[in-house]
Backbone as ProteinMPNN parsed JSONL, in Angstrom:
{"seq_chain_A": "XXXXXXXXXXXXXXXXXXXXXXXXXXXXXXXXXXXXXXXXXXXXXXXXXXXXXXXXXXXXXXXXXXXXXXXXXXXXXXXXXXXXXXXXXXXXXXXXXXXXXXXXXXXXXXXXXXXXXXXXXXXXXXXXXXXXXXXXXXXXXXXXXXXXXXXXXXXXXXXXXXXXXXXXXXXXXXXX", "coords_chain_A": {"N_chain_A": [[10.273, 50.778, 85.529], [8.383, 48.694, 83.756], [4.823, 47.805, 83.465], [3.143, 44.563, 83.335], [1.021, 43.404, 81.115], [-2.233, 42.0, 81.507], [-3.404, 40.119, 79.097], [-6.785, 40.161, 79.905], [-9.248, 39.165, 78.405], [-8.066, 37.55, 76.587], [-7.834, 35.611, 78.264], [-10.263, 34.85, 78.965], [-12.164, 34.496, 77.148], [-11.912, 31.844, 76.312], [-13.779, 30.397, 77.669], [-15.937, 31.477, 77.247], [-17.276, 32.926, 79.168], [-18.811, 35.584, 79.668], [-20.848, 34.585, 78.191], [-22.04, 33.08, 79.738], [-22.945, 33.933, 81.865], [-24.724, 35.585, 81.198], [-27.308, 34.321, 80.341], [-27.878, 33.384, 83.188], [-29.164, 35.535, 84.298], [-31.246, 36.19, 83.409], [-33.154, 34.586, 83.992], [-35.656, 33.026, 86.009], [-35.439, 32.432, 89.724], [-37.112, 29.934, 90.143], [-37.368, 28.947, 87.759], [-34.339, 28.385, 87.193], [-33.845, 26.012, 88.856], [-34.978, 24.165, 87.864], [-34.341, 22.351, 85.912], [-32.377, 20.513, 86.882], [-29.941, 18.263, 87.421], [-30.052, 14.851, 87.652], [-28.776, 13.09, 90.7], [-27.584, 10.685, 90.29], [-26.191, 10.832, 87.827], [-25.025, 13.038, 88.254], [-22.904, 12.662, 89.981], [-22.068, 10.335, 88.701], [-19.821, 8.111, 88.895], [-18.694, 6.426, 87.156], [-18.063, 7.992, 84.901], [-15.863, 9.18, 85.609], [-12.553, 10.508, 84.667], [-9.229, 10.553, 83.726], [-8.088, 13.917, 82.239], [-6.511, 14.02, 78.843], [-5.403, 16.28, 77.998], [-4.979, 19.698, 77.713], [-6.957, 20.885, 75.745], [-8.758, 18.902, 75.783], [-10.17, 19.08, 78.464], [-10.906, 21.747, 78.417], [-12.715, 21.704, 76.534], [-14.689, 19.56, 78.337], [-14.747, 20.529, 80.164], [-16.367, 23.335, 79.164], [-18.802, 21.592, 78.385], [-19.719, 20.118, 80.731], [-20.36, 22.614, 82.267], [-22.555, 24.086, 80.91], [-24.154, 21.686, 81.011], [-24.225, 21.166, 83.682], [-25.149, 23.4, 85.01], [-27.457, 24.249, 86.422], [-26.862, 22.312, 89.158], [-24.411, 22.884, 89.657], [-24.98, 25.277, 90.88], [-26.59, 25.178, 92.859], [-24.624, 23.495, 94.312], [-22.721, 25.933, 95.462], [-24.434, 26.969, 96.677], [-25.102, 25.508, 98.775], [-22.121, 25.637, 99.772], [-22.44, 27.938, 100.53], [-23.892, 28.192, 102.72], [-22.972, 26.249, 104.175], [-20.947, 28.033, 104.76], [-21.388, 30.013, 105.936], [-22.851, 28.924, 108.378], [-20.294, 27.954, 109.607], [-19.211, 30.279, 110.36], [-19.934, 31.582, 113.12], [-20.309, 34.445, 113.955], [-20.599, 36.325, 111.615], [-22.947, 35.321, 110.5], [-24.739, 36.057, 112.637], [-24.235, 38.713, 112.624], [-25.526, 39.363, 109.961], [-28.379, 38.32, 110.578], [-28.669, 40.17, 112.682], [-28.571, 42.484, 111.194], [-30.841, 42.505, 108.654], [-32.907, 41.675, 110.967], [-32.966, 44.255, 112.462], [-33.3, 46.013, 110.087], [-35.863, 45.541, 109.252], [-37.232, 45.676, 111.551], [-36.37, 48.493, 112.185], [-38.24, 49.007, 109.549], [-40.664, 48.626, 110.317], [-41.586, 51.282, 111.737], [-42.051, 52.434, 110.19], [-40.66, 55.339, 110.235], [-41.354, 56.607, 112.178], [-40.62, 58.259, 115.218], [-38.893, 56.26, 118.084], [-40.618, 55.58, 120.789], [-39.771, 55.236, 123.815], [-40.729, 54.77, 127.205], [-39.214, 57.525, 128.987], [-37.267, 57.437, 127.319], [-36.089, 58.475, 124.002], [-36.005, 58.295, 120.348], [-34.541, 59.057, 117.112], [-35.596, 58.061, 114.175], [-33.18, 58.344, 112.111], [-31.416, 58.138, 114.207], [-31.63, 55.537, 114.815], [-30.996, 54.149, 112.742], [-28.56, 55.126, 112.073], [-26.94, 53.816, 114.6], [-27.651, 51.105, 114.277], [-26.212, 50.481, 111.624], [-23.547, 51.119, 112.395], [-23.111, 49.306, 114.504], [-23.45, 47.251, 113.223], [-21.708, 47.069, 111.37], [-19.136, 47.333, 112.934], [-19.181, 44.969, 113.753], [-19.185, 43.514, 111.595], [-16.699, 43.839, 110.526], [-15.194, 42.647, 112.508], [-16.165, 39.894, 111.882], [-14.699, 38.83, 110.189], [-15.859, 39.073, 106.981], [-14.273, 38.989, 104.127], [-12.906, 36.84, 104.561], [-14.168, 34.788, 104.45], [-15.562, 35.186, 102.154], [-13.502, 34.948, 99.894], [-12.696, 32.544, 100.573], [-15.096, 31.188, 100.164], [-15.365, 31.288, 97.291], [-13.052, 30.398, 96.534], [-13.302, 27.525, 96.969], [-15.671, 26.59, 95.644], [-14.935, 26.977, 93.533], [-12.444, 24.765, 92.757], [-14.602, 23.019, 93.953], [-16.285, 22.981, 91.899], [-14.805, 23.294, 89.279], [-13.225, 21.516, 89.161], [-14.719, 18.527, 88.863], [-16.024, 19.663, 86.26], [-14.021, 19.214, 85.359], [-13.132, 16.756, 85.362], [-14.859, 15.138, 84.611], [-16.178, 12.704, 82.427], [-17.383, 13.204, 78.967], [-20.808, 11.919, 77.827], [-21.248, 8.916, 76.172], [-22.805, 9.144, 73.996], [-22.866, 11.753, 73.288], [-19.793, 12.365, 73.238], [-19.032, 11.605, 70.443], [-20.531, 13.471, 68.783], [-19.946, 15.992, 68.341], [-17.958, 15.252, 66.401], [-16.506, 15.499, 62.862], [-17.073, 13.472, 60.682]], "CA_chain_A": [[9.871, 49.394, 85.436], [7.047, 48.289, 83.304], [3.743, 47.053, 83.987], [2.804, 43.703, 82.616], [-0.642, 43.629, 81.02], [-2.62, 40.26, 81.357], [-5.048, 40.6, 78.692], [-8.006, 39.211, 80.472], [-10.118, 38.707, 77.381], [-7.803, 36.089, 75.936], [-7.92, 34.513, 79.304], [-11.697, 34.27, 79.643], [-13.03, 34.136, 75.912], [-12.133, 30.488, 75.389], [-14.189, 29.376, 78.43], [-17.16, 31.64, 76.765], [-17.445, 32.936, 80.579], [-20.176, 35.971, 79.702], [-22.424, 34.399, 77.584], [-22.513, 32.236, 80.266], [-23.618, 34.64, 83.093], [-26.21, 36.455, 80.363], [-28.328, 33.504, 80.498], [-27.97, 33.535, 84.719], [-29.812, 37.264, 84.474], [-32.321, 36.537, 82.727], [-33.842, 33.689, 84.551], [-36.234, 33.352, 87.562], [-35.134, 31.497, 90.442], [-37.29, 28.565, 90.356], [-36.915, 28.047, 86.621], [-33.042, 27.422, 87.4], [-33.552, 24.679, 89.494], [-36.076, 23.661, 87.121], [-33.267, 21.657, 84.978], [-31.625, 20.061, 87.568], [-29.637, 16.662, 86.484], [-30.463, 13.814, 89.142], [-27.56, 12.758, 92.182], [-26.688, 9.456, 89.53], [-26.166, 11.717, 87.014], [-24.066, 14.806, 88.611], [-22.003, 11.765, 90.523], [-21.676, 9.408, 88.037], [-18.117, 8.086, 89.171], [-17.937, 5.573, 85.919], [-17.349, 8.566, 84.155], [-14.636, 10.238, 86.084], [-11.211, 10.028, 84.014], [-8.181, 12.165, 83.631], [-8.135, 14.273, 80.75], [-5.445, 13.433, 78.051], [-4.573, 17.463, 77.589], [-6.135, 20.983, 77.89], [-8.033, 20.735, 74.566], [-9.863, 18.164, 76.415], [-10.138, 19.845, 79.808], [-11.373, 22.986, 77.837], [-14.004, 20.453, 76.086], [-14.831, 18.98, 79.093], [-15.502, 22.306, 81.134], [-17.505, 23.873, 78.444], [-19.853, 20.944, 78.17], [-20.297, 20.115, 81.636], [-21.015, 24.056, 82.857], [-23.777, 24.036, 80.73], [-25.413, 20.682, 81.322], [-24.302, 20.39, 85.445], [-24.869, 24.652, 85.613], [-28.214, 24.112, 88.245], [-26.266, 21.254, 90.162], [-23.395, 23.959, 90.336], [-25.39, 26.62, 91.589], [-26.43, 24.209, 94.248], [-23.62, 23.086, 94.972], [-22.462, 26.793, 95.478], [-25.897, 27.647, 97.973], [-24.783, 24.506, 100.069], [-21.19, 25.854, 100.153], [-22.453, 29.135, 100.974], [-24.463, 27.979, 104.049], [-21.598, 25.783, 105.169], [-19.806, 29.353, 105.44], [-22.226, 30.747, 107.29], [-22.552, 28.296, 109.463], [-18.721, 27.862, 110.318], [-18.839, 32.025, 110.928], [-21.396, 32.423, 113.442], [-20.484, 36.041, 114.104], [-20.908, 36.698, 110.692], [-24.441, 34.841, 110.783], [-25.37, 36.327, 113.967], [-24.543, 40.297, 112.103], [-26.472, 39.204, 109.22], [-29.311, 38.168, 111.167], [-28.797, 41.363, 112.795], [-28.92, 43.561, 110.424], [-32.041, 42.106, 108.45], [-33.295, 42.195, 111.78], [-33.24, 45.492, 112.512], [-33.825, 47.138, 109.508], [-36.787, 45.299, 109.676], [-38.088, 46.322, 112.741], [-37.19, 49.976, 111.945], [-39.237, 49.713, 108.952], [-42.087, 48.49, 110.88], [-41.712, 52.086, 113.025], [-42.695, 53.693, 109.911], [-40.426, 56.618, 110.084], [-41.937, 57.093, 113.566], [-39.622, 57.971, 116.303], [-38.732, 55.278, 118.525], [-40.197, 56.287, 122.143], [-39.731, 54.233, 125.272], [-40.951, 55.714, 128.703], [-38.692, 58.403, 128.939], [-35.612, 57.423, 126.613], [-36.595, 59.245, 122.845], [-34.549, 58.477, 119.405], [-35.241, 59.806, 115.797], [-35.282, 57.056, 113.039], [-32.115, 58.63, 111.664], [-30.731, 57.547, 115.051], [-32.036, 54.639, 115.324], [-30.607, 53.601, 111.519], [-27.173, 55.317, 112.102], [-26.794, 52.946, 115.496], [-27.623, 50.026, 113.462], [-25.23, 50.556, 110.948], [-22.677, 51.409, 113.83], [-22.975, 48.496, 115.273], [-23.404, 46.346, 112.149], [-20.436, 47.801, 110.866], [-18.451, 46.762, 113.462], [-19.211, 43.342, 113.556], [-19.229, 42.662, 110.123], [-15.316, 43.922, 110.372], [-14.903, 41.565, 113.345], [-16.292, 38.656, 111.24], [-13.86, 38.607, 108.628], [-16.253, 38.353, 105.786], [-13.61, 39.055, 103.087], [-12.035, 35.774, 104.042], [-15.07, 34.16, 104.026], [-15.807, 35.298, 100.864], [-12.57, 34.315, 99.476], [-12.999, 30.957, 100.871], [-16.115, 30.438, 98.901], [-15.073, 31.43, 95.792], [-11.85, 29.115, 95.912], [-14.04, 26.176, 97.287], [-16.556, 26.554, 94.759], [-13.861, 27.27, 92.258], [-12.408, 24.015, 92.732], [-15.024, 21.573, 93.427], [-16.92, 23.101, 90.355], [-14.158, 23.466, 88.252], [-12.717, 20.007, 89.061], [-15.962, 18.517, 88.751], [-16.605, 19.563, 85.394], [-12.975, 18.583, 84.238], [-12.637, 15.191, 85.694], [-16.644, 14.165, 84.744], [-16.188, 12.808, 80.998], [-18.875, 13.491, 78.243], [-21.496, 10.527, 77.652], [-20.754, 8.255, 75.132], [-23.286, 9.669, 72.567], [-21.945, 13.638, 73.2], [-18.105, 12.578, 72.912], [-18.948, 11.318, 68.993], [-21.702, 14.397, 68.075], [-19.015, 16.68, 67.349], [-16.522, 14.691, 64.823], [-17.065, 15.189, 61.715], [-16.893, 11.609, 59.692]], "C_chain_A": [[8.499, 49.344, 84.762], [5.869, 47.548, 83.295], [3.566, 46.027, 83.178], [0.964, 43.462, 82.589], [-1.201, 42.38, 80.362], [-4.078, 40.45, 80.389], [-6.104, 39.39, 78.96], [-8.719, 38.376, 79.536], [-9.812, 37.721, 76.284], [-7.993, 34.695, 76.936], [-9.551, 33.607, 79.236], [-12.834, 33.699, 78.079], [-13.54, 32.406, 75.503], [-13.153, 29.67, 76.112], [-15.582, 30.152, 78.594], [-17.868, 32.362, 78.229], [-19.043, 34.179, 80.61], [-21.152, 35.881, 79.384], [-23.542, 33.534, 78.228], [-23.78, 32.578, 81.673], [-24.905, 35.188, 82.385], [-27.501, 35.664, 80.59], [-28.819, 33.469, 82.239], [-29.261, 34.94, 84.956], [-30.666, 36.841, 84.067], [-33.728, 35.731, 82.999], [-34.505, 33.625, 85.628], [-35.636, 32.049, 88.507], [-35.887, 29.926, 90.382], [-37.348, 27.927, 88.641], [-35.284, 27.634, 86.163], [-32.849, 26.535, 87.599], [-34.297, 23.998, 88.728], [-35.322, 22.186, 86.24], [-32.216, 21.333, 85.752], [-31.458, 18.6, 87.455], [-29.704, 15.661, 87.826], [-28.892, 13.389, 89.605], [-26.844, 11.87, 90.793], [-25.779, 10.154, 88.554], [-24.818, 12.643, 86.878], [-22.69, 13.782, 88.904], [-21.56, 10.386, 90.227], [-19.84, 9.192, 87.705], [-17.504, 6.941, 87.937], [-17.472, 6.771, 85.219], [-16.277, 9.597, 84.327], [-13.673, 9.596, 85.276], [-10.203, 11.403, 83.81], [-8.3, 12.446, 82.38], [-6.629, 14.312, 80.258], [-4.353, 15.029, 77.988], [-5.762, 18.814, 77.911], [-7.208, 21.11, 77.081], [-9.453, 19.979, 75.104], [-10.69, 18.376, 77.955], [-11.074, 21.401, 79.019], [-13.162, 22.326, 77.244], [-15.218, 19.951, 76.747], [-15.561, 20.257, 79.845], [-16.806, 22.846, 80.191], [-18.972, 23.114, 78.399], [-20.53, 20.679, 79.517], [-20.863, 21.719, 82.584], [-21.949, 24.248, 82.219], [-24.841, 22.967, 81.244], [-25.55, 20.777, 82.804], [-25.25, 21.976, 86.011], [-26.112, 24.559, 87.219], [-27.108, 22.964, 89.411], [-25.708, 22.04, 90.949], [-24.002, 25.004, 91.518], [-25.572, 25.889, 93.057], [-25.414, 24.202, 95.016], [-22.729, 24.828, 95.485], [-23.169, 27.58, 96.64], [-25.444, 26.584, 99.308], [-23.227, 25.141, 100.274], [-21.104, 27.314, 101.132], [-23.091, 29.448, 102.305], [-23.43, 27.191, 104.413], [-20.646, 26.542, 105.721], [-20.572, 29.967, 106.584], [-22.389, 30.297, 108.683], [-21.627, 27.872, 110.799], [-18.243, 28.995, 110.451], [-19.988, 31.788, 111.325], [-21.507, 33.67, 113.704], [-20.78, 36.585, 112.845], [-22.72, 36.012, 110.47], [-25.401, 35.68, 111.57], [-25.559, 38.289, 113.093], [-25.692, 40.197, 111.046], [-27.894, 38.959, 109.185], [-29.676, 39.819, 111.976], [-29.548, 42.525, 112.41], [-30.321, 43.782, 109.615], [-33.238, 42.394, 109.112], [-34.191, 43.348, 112.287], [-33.536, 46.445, 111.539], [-35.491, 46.5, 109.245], [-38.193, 45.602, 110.84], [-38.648, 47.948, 111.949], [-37.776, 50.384, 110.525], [-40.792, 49.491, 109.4], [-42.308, 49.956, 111.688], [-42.433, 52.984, 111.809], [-42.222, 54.815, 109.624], [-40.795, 57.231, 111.421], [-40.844, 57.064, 114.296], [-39.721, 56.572, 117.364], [-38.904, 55.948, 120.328], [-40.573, 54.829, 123.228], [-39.504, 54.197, 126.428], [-40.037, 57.001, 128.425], [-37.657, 58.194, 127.984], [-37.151, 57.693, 124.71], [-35.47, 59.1, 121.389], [-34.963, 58.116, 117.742], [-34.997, 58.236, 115.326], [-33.949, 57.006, 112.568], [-31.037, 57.659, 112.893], [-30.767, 56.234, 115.19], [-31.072, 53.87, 113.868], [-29.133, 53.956, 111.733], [-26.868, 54.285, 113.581], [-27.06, 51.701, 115.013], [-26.855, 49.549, 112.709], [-23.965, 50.866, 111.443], [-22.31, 49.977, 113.74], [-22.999, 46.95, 114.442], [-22.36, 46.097, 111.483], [-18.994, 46.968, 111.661], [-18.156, 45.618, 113.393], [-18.737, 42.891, 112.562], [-17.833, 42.813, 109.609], [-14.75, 42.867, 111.182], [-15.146, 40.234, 112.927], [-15.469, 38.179, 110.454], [-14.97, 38.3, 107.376], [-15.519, 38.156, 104.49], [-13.144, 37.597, 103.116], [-13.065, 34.453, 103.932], [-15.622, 33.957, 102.929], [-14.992, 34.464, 99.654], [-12.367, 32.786, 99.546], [-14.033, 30.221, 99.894], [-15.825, 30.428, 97.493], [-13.799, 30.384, 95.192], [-12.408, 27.63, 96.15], [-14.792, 25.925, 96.348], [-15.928, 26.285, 93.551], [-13.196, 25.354, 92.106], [-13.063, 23.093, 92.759], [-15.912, 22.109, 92.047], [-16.094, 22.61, 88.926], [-13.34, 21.848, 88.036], [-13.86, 18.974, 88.683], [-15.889, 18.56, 87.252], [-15.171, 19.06, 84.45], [-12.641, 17.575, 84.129], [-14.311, 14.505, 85.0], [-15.875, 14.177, 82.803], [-17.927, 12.908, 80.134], [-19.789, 12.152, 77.782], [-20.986, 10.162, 76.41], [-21.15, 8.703, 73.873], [-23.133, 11.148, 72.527], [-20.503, 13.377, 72.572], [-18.447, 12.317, 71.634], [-19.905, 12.536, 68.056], [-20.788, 15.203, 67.442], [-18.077, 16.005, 66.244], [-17.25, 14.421, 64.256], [-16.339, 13.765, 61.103], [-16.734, 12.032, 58.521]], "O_chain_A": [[7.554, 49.96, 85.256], [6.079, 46.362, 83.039], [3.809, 46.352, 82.016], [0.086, 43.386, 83.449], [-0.927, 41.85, 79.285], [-5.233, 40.751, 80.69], [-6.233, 38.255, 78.501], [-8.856, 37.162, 79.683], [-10.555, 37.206, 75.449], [-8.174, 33.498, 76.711], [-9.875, 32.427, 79.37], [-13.783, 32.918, 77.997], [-14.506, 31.877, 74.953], [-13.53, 28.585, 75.67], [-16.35, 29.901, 79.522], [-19.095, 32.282, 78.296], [-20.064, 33.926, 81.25], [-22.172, 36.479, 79.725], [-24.715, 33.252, 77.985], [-24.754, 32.015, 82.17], [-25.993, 35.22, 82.96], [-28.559, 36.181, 80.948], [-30.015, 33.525, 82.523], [-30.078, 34.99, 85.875], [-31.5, 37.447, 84.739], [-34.86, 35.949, 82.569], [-33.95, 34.266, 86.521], [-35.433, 30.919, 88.064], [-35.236, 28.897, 90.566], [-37.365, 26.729, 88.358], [-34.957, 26.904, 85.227], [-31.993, 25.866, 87.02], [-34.228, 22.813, 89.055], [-35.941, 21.135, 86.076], [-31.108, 21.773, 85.445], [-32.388, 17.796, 87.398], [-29.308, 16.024, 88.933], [-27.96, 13.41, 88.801], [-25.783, 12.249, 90.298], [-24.569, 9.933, 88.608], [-24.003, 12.882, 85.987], [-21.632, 13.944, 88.294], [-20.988, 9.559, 90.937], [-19.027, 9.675, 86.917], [-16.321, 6.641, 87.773], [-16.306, 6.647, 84.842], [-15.899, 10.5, 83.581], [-13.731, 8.382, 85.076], [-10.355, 12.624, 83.766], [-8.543, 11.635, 81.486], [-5.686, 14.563, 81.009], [-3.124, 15.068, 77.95], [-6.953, 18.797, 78.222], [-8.317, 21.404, 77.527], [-10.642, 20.261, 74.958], [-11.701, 17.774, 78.319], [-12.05, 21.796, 79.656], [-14.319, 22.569, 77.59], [-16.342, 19.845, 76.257], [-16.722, 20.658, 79.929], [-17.991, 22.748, 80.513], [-20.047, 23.715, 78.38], [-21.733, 20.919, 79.621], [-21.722, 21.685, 83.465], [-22.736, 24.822, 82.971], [-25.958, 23.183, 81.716], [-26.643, 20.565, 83.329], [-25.9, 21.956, 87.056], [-25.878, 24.701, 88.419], [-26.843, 23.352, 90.549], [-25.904, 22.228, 92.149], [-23.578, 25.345, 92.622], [-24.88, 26.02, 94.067], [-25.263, 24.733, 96.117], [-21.739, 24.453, 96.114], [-22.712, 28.493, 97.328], [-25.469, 26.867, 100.506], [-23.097, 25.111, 101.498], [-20.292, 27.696, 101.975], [-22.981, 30.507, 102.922], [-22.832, 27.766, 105.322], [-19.831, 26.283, 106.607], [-20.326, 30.27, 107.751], [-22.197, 30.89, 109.744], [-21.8, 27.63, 111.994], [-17.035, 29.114, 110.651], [-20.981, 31.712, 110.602], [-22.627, 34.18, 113.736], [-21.406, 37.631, 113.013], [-23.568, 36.877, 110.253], [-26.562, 35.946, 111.26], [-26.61, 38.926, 113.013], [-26.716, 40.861, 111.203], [-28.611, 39.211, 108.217], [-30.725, 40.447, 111.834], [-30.486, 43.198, 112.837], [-30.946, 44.837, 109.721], [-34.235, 42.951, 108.654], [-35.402, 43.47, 112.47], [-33.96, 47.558, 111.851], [-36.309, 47.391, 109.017], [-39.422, 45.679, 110.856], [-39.69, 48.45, 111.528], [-37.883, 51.558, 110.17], [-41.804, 50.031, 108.952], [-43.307, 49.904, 112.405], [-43.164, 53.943, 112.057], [-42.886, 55.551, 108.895], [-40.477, 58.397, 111.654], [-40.061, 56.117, 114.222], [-40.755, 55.907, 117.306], [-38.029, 56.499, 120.997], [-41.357, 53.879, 123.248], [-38.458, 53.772, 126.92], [-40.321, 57.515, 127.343], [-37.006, 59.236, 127.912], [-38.302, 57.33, 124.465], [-34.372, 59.654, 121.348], [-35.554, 57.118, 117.329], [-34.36, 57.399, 115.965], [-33.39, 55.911, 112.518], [-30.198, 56.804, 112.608], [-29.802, 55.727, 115.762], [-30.412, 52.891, 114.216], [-28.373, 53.004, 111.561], [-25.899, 53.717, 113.076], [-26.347, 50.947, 115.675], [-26.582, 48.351, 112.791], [-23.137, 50.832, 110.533], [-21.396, 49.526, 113.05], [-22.67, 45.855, 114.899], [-22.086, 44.987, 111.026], [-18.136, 46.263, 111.131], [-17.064, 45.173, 113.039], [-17.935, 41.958, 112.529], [-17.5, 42.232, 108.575], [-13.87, 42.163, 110.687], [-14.483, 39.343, 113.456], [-15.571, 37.028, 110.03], [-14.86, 37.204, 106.826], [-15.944, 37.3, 103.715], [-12.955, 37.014, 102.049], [-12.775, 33.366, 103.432], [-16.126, 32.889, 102.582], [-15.451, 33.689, 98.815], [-11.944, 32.04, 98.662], [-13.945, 29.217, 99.188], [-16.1, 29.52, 96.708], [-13.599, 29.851, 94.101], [-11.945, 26.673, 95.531], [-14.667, 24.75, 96.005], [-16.32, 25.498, 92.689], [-13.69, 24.744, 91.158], [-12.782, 22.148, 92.022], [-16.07, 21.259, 91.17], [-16.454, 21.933, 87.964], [-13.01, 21.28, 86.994], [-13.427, 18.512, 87.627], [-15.673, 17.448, 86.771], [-15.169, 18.67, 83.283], [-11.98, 17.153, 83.18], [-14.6, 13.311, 85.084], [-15.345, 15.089, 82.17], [-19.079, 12.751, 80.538], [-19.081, 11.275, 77.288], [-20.378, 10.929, 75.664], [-20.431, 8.762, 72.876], [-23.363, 11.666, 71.434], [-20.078, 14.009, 71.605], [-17.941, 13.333, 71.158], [-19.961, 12.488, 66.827], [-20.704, 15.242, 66.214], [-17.614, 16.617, 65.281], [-18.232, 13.692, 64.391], [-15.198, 13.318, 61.214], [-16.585, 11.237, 57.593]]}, "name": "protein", "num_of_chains": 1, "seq": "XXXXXXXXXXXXXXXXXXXXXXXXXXXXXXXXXXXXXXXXXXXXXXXXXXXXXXXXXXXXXXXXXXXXXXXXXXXXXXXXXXXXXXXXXXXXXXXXXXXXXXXXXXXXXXXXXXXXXXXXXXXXXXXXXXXXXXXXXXXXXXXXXXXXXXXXXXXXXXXXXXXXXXXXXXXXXXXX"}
């Protein structure tokens, strides 16, 4: 039986997807948010409309992932604390873990002694990761993960296909 081979790179080219992340790298956090389009703006519901065909959906995406991209990200940091929130065992490990490796870098590398009970750094980091470990299997984060990425995926992606382009963008491209 033969494998069917999805070539990715016709999938992702038309929607320009790494040139899009290149710019993401190269930026500091607060000059992202720096270019952030105001509430009227992002949620401007006069210009919601269905698109006529993919051409225009393709159109539509491309233009709004550049102009909305801080909104998105936003909107992506609020989805990503709404996960956290609605996993508190996954919250609670993450806090954890932070936590504690925190502490044991405050020790220094110093053993950890306390009246009579005695326990190397090594120990003290492999019991952390133990016990971090665990949890963080008991949390489900995979489906948490998965969750965000299809939540995000949709309201982003719907979002930028239902928002039409302002009146003086939709005419910049045709040539006359």
């Amino acid at each position: 039986m033969a494998r069917i081979q999805i070539p990715l790179d016709v999938l992702t080219s038309r929607l320009n997807i790494q040139d899009r992340f290149a710019g993401f790298r190269n930026t500091s956090l607060s000059s992202r948010f720096a270019n952030m389009r105001p509430v009227s703006e992002f949620l401007d519901f006069k210009r919601l409309s269905k698109p006529a065909n993919f051409g225009e959906v393709q159109s539509r995406v491309n233009y709004n992932l550049g102009t909305f991209s801080s909104n998105y990200a936003l909107v992506f940091v609020l989805l990503s604390i709404y996960a956290l929130i609605t996993n508190p065992l996954l919250l609670f490990d993450i806090v954890l873990l932070v936590g504690g490796l925190w502490l044991l870098g405050r020790l220094g590398g110093q053993d950890l002694v306390i009246g009579t009970f005695h326990a190397t750094s090594s120990q003290l980091y492999t019991g952390l990761l133990v016990t971090c470990g665990l949890l963080f299997l008991i949390a489900s984060p995979f489906t948490t993960v998965l969750w965000l990425i299809g939540a995000s995926g949709v309201v982003i992606i719907g979002h930028a296909s239902f928002m039409d382009k302002p009146i003086d963008e939709a005419f910049s491209g045709e040539a006359v």
